[in-house]
PLY file of the C-alpha trace (Angstrom):
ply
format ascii 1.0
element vertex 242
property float x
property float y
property float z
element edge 241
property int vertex1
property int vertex2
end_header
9.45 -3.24 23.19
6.33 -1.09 21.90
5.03 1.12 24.73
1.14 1.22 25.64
-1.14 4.42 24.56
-4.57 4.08 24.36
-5.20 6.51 21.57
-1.93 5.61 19.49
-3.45 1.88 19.95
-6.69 2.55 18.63
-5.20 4.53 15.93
-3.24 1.16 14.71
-6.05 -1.19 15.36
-8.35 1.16 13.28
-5.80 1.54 10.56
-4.36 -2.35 10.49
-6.46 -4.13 13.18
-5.49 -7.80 13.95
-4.57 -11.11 12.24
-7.71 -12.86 11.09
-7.99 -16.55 11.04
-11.01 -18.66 11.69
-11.26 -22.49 11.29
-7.94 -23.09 10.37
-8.67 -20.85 7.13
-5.54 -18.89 6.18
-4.39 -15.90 8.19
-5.58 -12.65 6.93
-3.99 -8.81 7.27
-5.30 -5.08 6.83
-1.80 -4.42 6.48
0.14 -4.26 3.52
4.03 -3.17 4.49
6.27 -2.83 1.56
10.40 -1.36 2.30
13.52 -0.21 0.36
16.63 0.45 2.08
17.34 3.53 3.54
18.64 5.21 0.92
16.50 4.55 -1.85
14.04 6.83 -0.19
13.31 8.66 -3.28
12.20 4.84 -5.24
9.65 4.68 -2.27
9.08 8.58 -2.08
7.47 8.40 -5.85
5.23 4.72 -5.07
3.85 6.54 -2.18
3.35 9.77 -4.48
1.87 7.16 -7.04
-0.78 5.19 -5.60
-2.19 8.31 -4.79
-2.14 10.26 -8.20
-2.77 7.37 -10.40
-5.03 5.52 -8.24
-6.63 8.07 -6.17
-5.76 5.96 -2.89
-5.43 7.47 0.53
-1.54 7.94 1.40
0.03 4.85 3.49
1.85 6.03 6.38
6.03 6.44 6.37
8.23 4.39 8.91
11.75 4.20 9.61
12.05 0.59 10.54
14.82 1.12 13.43
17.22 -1.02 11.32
18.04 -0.19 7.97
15.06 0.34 5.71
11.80 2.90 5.21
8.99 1.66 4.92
5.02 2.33 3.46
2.29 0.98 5.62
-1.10 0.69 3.30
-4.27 0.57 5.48
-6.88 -2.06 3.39
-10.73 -1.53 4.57
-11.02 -5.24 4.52
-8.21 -8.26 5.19
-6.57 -10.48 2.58
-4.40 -13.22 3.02
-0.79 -13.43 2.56
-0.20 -14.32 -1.20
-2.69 -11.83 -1.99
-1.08 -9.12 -0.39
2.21 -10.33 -2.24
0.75 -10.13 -4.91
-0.73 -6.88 -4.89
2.61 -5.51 -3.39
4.65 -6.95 -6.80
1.42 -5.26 -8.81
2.45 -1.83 -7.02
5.94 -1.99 -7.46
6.13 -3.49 -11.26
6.56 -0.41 -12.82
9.45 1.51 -10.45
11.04 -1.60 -9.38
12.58 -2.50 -13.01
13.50 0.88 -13.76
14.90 1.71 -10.06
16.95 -1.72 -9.35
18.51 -1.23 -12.83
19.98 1.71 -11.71
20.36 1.01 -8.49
21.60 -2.93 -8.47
21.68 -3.46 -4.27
17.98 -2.20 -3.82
16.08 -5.24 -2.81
12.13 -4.77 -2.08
10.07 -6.23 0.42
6.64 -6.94 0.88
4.98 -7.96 3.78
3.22 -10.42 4.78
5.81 -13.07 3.32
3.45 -15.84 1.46
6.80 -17.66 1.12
7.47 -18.04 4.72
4.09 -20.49 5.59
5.88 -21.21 8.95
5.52 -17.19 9.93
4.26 -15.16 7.08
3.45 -12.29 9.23
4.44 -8.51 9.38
7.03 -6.55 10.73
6.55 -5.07 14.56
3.86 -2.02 13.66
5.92 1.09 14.83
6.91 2.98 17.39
8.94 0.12 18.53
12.59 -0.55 19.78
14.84 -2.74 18.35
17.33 -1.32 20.52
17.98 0.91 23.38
18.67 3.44 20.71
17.00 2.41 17.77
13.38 2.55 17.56
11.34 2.45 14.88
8.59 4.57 14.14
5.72 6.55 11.77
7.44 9.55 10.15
5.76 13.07 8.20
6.49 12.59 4.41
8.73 15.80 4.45
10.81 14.65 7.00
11.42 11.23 5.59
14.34 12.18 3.49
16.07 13.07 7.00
16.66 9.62 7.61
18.12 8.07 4.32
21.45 8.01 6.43
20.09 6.30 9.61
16.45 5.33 9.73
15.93 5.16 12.89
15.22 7.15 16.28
17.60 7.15 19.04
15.04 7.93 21.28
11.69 6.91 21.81
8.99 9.04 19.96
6.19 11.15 21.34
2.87 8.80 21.53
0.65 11.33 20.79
2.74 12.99 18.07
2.39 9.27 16.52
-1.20 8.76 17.23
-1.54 12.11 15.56
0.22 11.05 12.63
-2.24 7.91 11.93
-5.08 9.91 13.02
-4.92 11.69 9.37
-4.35 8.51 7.51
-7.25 6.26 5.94
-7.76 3.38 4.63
-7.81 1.97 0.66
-11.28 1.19 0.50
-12.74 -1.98 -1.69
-13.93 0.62 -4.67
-10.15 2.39 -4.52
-8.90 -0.92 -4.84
-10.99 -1.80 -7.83
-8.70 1.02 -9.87
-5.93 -1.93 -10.34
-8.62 -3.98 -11.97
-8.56 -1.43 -14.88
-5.27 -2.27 -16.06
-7.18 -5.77 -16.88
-9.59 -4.56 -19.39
-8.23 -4.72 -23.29
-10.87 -1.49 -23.13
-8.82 0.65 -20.72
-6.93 3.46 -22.39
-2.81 2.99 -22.40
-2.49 5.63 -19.90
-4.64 4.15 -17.61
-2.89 0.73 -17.57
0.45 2.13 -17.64
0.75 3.54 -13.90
0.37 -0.02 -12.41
1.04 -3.16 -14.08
-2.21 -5.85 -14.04
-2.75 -8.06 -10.64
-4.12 -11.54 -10.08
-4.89 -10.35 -6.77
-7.89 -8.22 -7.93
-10.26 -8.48 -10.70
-14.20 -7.32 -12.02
-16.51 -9.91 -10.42
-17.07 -13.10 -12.45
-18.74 -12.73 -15.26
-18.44 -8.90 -15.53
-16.62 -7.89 -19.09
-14.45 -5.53 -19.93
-17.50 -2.96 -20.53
-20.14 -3.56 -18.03
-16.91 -2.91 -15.41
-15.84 0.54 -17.14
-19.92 1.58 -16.78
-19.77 0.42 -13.41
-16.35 2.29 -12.94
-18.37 5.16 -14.43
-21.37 5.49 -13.03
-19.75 4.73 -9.12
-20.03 8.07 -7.25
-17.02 6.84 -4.59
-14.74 6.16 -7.95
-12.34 9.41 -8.43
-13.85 11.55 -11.13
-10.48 11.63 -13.18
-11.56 7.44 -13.01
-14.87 8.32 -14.17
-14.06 10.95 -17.08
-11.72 7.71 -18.32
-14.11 4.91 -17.95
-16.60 7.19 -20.09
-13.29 7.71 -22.72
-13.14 4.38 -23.09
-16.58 3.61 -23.80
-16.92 5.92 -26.19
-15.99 4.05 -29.20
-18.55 1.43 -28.33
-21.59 3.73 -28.05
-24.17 2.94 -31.07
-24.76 5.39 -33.40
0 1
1 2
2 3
3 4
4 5
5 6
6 7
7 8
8 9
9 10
10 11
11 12
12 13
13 14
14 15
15 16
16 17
17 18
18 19
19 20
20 21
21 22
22 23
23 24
24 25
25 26
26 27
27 28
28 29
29 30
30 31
31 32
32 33
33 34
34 35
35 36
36 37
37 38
38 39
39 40
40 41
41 42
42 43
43 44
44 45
45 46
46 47
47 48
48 49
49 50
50 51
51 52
52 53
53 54
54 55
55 56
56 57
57 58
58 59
59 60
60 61
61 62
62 63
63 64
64 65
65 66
66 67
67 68
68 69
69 70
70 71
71 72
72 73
73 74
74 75
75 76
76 77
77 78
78 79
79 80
80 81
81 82
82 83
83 84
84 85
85 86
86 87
87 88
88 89
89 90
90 91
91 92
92 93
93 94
94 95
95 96
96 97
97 98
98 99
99 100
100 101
101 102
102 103
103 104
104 105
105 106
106 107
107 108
108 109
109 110
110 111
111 112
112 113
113 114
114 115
115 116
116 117
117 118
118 119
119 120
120 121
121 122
122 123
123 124
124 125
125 126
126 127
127 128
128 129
129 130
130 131
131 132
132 133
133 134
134 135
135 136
136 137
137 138
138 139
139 140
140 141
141 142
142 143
143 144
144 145
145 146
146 147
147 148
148 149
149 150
150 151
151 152
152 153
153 154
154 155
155 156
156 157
157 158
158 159
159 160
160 161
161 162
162 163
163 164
164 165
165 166
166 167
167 168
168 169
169 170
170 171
171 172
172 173
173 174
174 175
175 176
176 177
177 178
178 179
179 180
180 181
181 182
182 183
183 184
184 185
185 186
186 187
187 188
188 189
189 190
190 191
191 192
192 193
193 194
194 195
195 196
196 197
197 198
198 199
199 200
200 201
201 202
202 203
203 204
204 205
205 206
206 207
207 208
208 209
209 210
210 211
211 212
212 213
213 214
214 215
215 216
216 217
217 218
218 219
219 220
220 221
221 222
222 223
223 224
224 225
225 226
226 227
227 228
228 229
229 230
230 231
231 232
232 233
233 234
234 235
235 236
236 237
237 238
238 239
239 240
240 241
């Protein structure tokens, strides 16, 4: 059951908008939903800190799921289809999710939409929403996240507008933030660049752009981060002429 508010609504439809399919072309999502359980809040606590120091992306909103997981929902300016979304979510969590299931053997990742699932590939119920008379889902502040590790969930239903208020903040990963991942595919890129996230199939330079035409256009792209910028121009720097 998800409960009807006209500004919590248009804060989700801005934020994650619909499934689009046209022509029998596959389904595509704004929404990218990747969950630990419960408590391996801190695992997700540090991608959510991540995306937005190494990448300079907006932060994803927190959920409790109403079940037994939290959960990041990333906003994407434009929709992708389901195995591209899978495979950006793998691209995210490469880096913690070796180190953090080796420690921590039961934590099992998910990422949403499932491309594996072709019969229903689709995304969990966008919160607030009950699973339960006493369990409802819903967006959470990052600093009380850690409040829930024990039962992620709400036994009552939350305040719309304290939700809508919530998303209202939030923005989403625009197509230039997004490029950032394609600079752990350039033999050019620094090692400290390309160690944050490991390389993705999902994004790339356009065809036919090398490794340095895409760190000039990195470079000279005012909407790019300017920590981006300073190490596109690093980079380059050994191929300067004389």
């Amino acid at each position: 059951m998800t409960l009807p508010h006209p500004r919590l609504d248009a804060e989700r439809q801005r934020l994650y908008g619909d499934t689009v399919a046209h022509d029998g072309a596959p389904a595509r999502w704004r929404a990218l939903v990747i969950t630990a359980p419960a408590a391996q809040w801190r695992d997700l606590a540090r991608l959510w800190q991540a995306v937005q120091d190494d990448l300079g992306w907006p932060a994803p909103a927190i959920a409790v799921s109403g079940d037994t997981r939290l959960a990041l929902w990333f906003s994407l300016a434009q929709a992708r289809p389901a195995d591209e979304l899978q495979r950006l979510g793998q691209a995210l969590l490469q880096p913690l999710g070796d180190a953090a299931t080796s420690a921590n053997p039961s934590l099992v990742w998910q990422v949403w939409p499932q491309a594996h699932d072709h019969a229903a590939p689709g995304l969990p119920p966008c919160p607030p929403h009950a699973l339960a008379p006493e369990r409802w889902s819903a967006f959470v502040a990052p600093d009380l996240a850690p409040v829930f590790a024990d039962t992620p969930w709400l036994d009552i239903p939350p305040s719309l507008d304290g939700q809508a208020e919530l998303l209202a903040s939030l923005r989403s990963v625009s197509e230039d933030q997004l490029k950032m991942l394609a600079l752990t595919q350039t033999n050019d890129a620094p090692q400290h660049v390309t160690a944050p996230l490991a390389a993705s199939t999902a994004l790339s330079p356009a065809p036919g752009l090398g490794p340095r035409r895409f760190l000039q256009q990195v470079m000279n792209d005012p909407e790019v981060p300017l920590r981006w910028r300073i190490e596109a121009a690093k980079a380059l720097l050994p191929h300067q002429p004389d």
